[in-house]
C-alpha positions in Angstrom: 0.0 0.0 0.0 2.9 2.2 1.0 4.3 1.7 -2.9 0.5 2.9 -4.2 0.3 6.0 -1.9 3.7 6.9 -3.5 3.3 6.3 -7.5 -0.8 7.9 -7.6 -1.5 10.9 -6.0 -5.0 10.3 -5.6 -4.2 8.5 -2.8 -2.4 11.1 -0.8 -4.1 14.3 -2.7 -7.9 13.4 -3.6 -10.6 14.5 -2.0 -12.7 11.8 0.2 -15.9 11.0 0.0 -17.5 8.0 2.3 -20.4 5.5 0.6 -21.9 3.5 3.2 -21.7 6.0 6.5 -23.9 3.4 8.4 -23.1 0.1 7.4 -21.0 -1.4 10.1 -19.5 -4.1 7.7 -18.5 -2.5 4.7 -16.0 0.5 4.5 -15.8 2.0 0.9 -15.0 5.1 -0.3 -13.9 7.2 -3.3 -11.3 9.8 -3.5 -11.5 11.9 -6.6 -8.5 14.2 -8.5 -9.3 15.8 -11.0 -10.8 13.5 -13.9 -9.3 9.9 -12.0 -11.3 8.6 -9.4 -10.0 5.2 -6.8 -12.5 2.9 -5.1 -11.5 1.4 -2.0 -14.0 -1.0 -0.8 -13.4 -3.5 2.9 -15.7 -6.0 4.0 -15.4 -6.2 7.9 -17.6 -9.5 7.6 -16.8 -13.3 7.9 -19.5 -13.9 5.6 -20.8 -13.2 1.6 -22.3 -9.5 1.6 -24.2 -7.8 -1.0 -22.3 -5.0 -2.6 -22.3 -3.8 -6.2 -19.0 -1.9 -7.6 -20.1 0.9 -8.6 -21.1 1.4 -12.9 -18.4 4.0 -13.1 -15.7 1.8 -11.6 -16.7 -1.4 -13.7 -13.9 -1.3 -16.4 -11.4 0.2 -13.7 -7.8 -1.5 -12.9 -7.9 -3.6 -10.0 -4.9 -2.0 -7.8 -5.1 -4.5 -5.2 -7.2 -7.0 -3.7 -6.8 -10.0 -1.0 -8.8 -12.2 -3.6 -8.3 -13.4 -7.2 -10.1 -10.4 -9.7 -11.3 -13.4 -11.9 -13.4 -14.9 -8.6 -15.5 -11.9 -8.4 -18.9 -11.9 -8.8 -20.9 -8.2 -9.4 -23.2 -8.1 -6.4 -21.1 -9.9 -4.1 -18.2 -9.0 -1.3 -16.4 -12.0 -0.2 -15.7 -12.6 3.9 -13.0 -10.0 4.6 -12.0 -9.2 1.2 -10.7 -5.8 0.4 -10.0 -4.2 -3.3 -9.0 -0.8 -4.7 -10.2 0.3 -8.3 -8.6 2.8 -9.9 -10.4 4.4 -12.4 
């Protein structure tokens, strides 16, 4: 993460904006610079959850995730699994 926050400056420069304020198992947010944009999504759950990515963040690059990008199913959020999109 350290070697992200130093090659995009989205990271360390975009502004924040929070998703899901009340869902205590899923943190996700985007930050936004200029015309690039970075979904970071955590599940805080031992179990499957219901989460969509975002339309916009679809066709995004998958920075990193603690699951294989080809196991992911749209709707779902694996136990624990966090991902970043940059788009």
């Amino acid at each position: 993460m350290i070697a992200l926050r130093h090659e995009y400056e989205i990271i360390v420069y975009g502004s924040y904006e929070l998703l899901l304020p009340d869902d205590p198992d899923i943190y996700a947010y985007v930050r936004t610079l200029g015309d690039r944009k970075l979904l970071v999504v955590c599940s805080f759950c031992g179990r499957t959850l219901n989460y969509s990515i975002p339309e916009e963040f679809e066709s995004g690059t998958v920075l990193i995730s603690n699951y294989e990008t080809k196991e992911r199913k749209n709707g779902e959020l694996k136990p624990y699994e966090a991902l970043v999109i940059y788009q």
